[in-house]
N, C-alpha and C positions, 0 to 999 in steps of 0.2 A: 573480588574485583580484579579481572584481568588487566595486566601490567600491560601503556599503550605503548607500543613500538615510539620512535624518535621521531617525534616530527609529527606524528598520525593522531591528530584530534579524536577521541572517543568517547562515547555516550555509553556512559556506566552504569550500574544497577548495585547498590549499597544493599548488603544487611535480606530479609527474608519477608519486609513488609508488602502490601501488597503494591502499593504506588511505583510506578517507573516511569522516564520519561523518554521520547523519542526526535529524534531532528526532523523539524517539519519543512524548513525550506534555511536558506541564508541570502541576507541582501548584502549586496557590495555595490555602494555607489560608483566605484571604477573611477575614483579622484585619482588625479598623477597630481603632486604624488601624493602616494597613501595619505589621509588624513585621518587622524585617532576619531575613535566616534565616544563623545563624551555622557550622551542620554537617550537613554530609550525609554519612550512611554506610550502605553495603550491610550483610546481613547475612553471614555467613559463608558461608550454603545461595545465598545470590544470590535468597532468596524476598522479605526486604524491603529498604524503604527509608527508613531511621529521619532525621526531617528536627528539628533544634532552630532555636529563634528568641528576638529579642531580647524577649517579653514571659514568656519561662520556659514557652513549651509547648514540648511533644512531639506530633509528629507521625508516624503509622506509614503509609508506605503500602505496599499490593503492588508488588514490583517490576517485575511484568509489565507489569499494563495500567494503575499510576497512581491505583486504587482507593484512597482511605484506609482503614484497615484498623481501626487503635487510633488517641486521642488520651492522654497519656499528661500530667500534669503541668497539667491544666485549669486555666486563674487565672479563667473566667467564674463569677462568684457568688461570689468567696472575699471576705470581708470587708477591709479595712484596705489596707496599702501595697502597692503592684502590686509583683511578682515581677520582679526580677534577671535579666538575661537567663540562659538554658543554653550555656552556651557551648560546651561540645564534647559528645560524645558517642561511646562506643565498644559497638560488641556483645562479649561474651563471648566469646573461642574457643569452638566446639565440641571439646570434649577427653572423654578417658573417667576427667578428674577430679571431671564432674559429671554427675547424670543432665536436670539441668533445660538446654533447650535457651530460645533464646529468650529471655535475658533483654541487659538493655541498663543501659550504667552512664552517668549525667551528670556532669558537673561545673557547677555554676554562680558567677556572680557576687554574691552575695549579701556581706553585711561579713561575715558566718562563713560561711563558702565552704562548702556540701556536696557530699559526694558520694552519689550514689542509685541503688540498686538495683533495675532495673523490670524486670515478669515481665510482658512486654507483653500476653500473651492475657488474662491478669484485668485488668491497669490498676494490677496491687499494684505500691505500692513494699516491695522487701525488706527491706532495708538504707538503712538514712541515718547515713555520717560526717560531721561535723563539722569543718572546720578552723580557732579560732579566728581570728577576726581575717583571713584570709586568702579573698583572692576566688582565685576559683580560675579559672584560664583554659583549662588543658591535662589532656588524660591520656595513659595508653598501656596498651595490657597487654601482657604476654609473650605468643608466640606459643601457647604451649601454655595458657594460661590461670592460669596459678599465681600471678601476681603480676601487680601493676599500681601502676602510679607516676602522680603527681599536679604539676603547677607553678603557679603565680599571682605574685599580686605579692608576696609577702614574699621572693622569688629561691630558695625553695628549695627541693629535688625532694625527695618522699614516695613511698619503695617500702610500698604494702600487700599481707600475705598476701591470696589470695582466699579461701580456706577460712576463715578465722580472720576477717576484715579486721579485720587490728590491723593498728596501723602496728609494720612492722619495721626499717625504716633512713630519717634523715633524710641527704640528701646535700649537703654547701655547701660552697663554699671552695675551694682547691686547693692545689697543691703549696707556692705562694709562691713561687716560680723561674720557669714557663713560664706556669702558670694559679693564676685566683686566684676561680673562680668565677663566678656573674652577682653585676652590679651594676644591675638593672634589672629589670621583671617579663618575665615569663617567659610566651611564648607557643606552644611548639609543644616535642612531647616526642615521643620515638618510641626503642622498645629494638631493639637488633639482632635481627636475626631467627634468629639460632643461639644467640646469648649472651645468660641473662639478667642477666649482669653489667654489662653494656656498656648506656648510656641518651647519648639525643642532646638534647640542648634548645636554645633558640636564644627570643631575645628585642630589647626597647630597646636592648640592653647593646653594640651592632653585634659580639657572639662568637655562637659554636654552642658550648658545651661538650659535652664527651665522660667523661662520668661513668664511672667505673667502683666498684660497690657494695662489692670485695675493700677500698678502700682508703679507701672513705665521700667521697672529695673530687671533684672533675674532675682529669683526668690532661694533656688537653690541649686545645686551640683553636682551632675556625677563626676567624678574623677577619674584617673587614669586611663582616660577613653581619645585615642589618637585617632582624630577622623582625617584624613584626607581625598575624601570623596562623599557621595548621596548615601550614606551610609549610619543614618539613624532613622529611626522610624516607632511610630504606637503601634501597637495591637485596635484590632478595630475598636474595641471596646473599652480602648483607654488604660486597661488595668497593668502594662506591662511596656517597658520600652526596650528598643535591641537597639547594640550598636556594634557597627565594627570598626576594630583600628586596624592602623597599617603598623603590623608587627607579627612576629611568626606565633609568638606565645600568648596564648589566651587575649585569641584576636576579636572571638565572636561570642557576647554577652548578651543575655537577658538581666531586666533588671525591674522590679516590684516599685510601680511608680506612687503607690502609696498615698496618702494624705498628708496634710501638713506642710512640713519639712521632711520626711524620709523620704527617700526611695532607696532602697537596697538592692543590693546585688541577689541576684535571682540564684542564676545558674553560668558557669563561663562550658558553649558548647564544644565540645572538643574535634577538634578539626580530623584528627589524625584516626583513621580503622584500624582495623585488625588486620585489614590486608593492602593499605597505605598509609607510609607514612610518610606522607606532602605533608606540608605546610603551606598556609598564606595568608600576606600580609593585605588585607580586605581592602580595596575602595570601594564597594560598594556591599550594601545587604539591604534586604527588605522582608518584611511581613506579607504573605497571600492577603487578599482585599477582603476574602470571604467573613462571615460573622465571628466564627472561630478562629479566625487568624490560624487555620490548620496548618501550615508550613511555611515555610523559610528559604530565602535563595540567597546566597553570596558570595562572592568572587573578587579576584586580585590580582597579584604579582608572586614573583618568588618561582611558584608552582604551575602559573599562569590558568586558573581554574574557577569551574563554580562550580558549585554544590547544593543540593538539597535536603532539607531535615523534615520530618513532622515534627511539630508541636502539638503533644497532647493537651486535653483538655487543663489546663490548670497552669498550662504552661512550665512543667517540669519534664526533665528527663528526653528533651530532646535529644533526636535521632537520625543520623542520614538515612536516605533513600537513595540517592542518583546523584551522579557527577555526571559535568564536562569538563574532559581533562586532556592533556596535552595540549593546549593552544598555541599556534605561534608568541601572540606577543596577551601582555594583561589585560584582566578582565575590569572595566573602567565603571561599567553601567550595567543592572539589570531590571528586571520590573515583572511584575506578576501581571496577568491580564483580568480586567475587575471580573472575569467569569471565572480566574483559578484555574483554566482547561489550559492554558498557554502560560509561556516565560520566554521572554527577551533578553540575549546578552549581546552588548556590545561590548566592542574591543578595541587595541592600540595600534591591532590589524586595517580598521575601518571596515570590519564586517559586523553585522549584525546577524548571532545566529537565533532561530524560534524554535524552540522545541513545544513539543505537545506533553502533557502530563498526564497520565491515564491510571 
């Protein structure tokens, strides 16, 4: 891996595998001033690419060519205190529980944390929850669309109906034996992907807990896992969970989600090659969406970088493939596009770059 010059963003090629990736286009909303872009998500069709930022827009673009498409959550001309940043954002499953395609749910920072419902082709918001007193950082929905959960800094998770959106279970706490809850805000949530029983969150608190909704508490804990961003996630098929923390040393883990009570520590990936040795302290990592969970994207500070691994079948012995390295400022967000062919990184820059993966 050629060493990039200072300053000079590069698109690197890891190791002798065949995968590499290439920069397909970068969107820059052209905010004065700069605004951190805090989420970037495909859409379920792989047609958009919904980008949030720290001054509370929304941003829609095509996912092809990088077009902006919608602006969605405008703060230019709104009278009084400037808008909270967006801090996450998810699309809706496609399911045959709704006829409306298309829409996209936020969560923001605000002191009464909302959550919003936007039907990106009009610009409407649907829906606006409210959560006292509570900023909100995180969400998720179930795969099939039916439900969706909420985290921030009060430490505790909110399953809401989607049909309804009433809130139907608050989750906190745990057994008092093994687990005892967070004790800190809450930055990254994600439900298993067969079970909508099962919810993953991870924050300050250096835990992941492992919620289960049958029993309203957390069941159990990974430890030593500093999340400070969208930075845990399943394997499509459930059998594995990754996470990253923001710290130089054994930042990016797999981990054997097991039965029961276990989950063990898998494998901790090693950031550093043979021919760098960066380091980074992770806000964000994710699983490809594909059946195999065939690769891995993650990105930070420190080094200001992201990165790509395969994961083989079994999920050991993971392996870089491809960097982007040298960025101005950290890597905040990134996401896989549910066809695998594409990855999204946003930054502190307020750019969003797309690379192709081939």
């Amino acid at each position: 891996m050629a060493a990039a010059a200072e300053g000079a963003e590069q698109v690197t090629k890891i190791g002798t595998g065949g995968r590499r990736i290439r920069a397909r286009y970068t969107c820059n909303p052209g905010y004065t001033p700069v605004s951190d872009c805090f989420c970037v998500r495909f859409s379920p069709d792989d047609k958009y690419l919904a980008t949030s930022f720290a001054n509370g827009a929304i941003n829609i673009y095509d996912a092809e060519t990088g077009k902006q498409e919608f602006v969605l959550n405008n703060i230019e001309g709104k009278d009084g205190a400037s808008p909270l940043p967006t801090t996450q954002l998810r699309w809706r499953p496609h399911s045959a529980q709704s006829k409306t395609k298309s829409v996209l749910i936020s969560v923001n920072a605000e002191f009464d944390g909302q959550i919003l419902h936007w039907h990106i082709k009009s610009g409407k918001c649907l829906h606006t929850i409210t959560e006292r007193g509570n900023q909100l950082f995180c969400l998720d929905y179930f795969a099939d669309g039916s439900q969706f959960a909420t985290a921030g800094r009060d430490r505790l998770v909110r399953v809401y109906d989607e049909a309804t959106k009433r809130l139907v279970q608050t989750l906190q706490g745990g057994d008092m034996k093994e687990t005892a809850g967070h004790s800190n805000r809450v930055f990254s949530l994600k439900y298993h992907p067969q079970h909508p029983n099962i919810i993953l969150s991870g924050g300050w608190d250096n835990t992941v807990q492992v919620w289960d909704t049958r029993r309203g508490h957390s069941i159990r804990s990974l430890w030593n896992c500093y999340l400070c961003g969208d930075s845990v996630d399943f394997t499509s098929d459930g059998s594995q969970i990754l996470t990253g923390s923001w710290r130089t040393e054994n930042a990016l883990q797999l981990w054997d989600f097991g039965h029961g009570d276990n989950a063990e520590m898998a494998e901790t990936i090693e950031w550093k090659t043979a021919t760098s040795q960066s380091t980074c302290m992770l806000f964000a990592a994710q699983c490809s969406k594909d059946a195999a969970s065939s690769m891995i994207l993650a990105g930070g500070s420190q080094d200001n970088e992201a990165k790509f691994f395969m994961r083989p079948p079994g999920g050991r012995d993971v392996q870089p493939f491809a960097a982007l390295v040298s960025l101005p400022k950290p890597v905040f967000t990134v996401d896989f596009a549910p066809n695998s062919r594409m990855a999204a990184i946003g930054s502190a820059d307020g750019q969003v770059r797309v690379l192709d993966i081939v």
